[in-house]
Wavefront OBJ file of the C-alpha trace (Angstrom):
o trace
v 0.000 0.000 0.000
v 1.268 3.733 -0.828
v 2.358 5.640 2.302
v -0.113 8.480 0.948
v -2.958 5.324 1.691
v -1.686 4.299 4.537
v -2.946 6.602 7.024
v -6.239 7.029 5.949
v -9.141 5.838 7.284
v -11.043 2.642 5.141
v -13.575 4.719 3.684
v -11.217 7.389 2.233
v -9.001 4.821 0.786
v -11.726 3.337 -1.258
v -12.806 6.726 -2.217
v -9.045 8.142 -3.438
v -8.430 4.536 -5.296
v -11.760 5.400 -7.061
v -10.600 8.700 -8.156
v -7.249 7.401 -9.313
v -8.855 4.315 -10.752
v -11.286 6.961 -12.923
v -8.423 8.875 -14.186
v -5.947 6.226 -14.889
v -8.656 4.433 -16.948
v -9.967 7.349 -18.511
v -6.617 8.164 -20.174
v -6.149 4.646 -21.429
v -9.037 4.341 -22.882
v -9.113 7.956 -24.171
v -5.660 7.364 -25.516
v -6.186 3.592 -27.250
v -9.814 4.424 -28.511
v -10.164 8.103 -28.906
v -11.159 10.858 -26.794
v -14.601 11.412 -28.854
v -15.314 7.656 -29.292
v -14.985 6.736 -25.387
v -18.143 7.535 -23.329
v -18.263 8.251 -20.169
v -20.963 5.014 -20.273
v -17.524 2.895 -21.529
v -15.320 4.350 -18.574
v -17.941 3.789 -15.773
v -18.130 0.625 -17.153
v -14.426 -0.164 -17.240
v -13.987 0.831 -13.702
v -17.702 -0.662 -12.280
v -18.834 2.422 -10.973
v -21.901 4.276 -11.720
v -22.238 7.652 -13.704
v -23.462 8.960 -9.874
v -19.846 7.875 -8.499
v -18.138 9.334 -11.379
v -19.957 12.897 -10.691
v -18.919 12.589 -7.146
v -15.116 12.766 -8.554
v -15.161 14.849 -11.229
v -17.322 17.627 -13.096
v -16.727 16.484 -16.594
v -14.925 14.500 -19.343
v -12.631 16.709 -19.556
v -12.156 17.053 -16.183
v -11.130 13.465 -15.716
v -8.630 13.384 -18.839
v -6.938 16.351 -17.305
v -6.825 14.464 -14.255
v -2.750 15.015 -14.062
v -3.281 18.610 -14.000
v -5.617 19.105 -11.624
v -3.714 16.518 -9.003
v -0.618 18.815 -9.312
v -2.380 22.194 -9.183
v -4.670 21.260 -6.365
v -1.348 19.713 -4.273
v 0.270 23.084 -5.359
v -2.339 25.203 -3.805
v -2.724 22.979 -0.457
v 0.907 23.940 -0.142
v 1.238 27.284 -0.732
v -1.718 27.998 1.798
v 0.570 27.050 4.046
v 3.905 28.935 3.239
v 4.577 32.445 4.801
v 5.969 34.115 1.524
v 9.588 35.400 2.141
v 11.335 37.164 -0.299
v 11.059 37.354 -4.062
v 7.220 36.164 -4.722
v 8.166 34.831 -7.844
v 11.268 32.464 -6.335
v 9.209 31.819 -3.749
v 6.531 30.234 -6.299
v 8.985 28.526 -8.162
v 10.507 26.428 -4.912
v 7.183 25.864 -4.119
v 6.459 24.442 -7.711
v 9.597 22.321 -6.920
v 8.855 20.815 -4.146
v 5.030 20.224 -5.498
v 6.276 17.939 -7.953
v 8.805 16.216 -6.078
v 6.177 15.084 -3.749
v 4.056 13.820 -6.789
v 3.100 9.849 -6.992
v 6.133 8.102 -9.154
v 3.962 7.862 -11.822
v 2.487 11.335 -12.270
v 5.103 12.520 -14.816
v 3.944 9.842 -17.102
v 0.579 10.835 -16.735
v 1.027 14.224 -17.562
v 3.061 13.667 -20.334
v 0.325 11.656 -21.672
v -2.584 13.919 -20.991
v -0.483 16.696 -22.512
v 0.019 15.329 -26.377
v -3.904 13.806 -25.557
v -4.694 17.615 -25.272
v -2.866 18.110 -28.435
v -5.289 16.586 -30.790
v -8.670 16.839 -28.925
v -10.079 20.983 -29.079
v -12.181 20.618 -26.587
v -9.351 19.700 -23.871
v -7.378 22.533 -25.179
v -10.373 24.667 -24.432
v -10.941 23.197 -21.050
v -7.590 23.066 -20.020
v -7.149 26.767 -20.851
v -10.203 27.644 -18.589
v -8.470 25.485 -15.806
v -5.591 27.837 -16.230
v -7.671 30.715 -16.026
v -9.184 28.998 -12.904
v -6.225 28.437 -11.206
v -4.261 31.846 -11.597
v -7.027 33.268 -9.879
v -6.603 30.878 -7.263
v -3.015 30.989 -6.593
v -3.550 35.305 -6.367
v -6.091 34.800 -4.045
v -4.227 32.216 -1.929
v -1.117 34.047 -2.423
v -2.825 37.285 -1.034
v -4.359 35.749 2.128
v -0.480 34.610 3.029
v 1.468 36.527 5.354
v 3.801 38.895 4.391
v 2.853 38.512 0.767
v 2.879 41.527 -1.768
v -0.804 42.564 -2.001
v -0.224 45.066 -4.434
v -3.669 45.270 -6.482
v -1.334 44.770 -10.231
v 2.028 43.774 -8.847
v 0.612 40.296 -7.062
v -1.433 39.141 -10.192
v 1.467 40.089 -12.766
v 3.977 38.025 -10.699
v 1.809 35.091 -10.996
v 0.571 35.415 -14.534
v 4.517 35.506 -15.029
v 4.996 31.960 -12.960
v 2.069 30.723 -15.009
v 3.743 31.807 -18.456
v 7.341 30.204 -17.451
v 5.807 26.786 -16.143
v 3.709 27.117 -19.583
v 6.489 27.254 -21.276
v 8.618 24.689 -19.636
v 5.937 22.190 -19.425
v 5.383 23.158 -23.667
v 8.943 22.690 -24.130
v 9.007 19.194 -22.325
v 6.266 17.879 -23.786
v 7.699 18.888 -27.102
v 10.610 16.400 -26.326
v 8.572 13.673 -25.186
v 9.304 13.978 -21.804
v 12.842 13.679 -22.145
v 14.751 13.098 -18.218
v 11.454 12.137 -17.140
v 10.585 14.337 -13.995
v 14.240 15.481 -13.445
v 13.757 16.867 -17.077
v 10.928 18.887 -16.511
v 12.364 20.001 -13.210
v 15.133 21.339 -15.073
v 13.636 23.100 -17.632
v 11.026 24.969 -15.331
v 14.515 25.671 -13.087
v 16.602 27.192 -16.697
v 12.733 28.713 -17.928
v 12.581 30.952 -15.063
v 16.185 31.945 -15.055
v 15.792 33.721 -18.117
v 13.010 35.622 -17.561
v 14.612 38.527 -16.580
v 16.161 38.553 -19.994
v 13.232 38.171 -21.622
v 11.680 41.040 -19.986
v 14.769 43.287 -21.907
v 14.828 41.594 -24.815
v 14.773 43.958 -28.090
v 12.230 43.337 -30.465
l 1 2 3 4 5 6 7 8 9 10 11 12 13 14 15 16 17 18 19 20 21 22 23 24 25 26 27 28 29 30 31 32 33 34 35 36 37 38 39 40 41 42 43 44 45 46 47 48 49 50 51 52 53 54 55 56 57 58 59 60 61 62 63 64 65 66 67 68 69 70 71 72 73 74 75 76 77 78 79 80 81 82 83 84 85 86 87 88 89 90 91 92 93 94 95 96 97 98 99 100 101 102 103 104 105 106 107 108 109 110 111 112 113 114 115 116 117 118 119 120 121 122 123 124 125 126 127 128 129 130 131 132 133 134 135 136 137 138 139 140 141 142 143 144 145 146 147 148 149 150 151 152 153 154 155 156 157 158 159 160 161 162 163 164 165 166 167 168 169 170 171 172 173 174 175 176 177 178 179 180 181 182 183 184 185 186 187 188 189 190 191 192 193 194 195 196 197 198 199 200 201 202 203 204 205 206
């Protein structure tokens, strides 16, 4: 059993293994058969769960095939809620991204690879996942902002973020683009060289 299990009483066990169980199936079977030709009928079915149980874990189809992103993002929130922001808000965010995905199952990064070139080829994921974003940058101000000692400046505070958003945009992009090359440590290094040159980019001629 997972040491993330372990702890937790019976009944929340059963209902986590459910969730994973939905989203590990749902990307198999979106992936082997097609995001348009699997139903959510043909995953509930896969898994033995009813359409009820599904809506208990997730909104949507295209909430469950973006299942990877979510499970970081929601980790990544839960742990910045409970950080007292020191220093530069943007370094602060991007330790806080690193330790995020440290702490993320072993097979997350495989996941997410895979949910990312799903995304590719299905519009309404790449609609969906952009809304996410949306969703979640106005998140991470407003959990940001409740932190103490945090910058609450009104334009500064939101611009910092939208920044961090951009750079783990474009690392993510970039890894994805190479298959997931290095695996995890990859990506880790990208996001790490991706936000070392933003303060280049911010000078750069055009």
């Amino acid at each position: 059993m997972s040491d993330d299990l372990r702890d937790l009483p019976l009944r929340e066990r059963k209902k986590l293994r459910t969730h994973r169980a939905l989203a590990e199936t749902a990307l198999l079977l979106f992936t082997e058969h097609g995001y348009d030709a699997t139903t959510l009928d043909d995953l509930c079915d896969a898994v033995e769960v009813s359409k009820r149980t599904f809506f208990r874990n997730y909104r949507s189809k295209e909430d469950v095939a973006l299942a990877a992103d979510s499970d970081l993002w929601s980790a990544y929130l839960d742990y910045v809620a409970t950080l007292k922001m020191d220093g530069p808000l943007l370094e602060a965010l991007r330790l806080a991204l690193g330790t995020t995905l440290t702490a993320m199952d072993p097979d997350w990064d495989r996941r997410f690879l895979a949910t990312r070139e799903l995304s590719e080829t299905v519009p309404a994921l790449q609609a969906h996942s952009l809304g996410y974003c949306q969703d979640t940058t106005r998140a991470l101000v407003k959990t940001v902002n409740g932190s103490a000692g945090a910058d609450t400046d009104e334009v500064r505070l939101p611009l910092t973020v939208e920044i961090f958003v951009a750079a783990w945009r474009t690392a993510s992009l970039h890894w994805t683009a190479q298959g997931g090359r290095g695996g995890r440590d990859g990506l880790m290094k990208l996001v790490e060289e991706t936000f070392a040159k933003i303060p280049a980019a911010l000078t750069s001629s055009a």
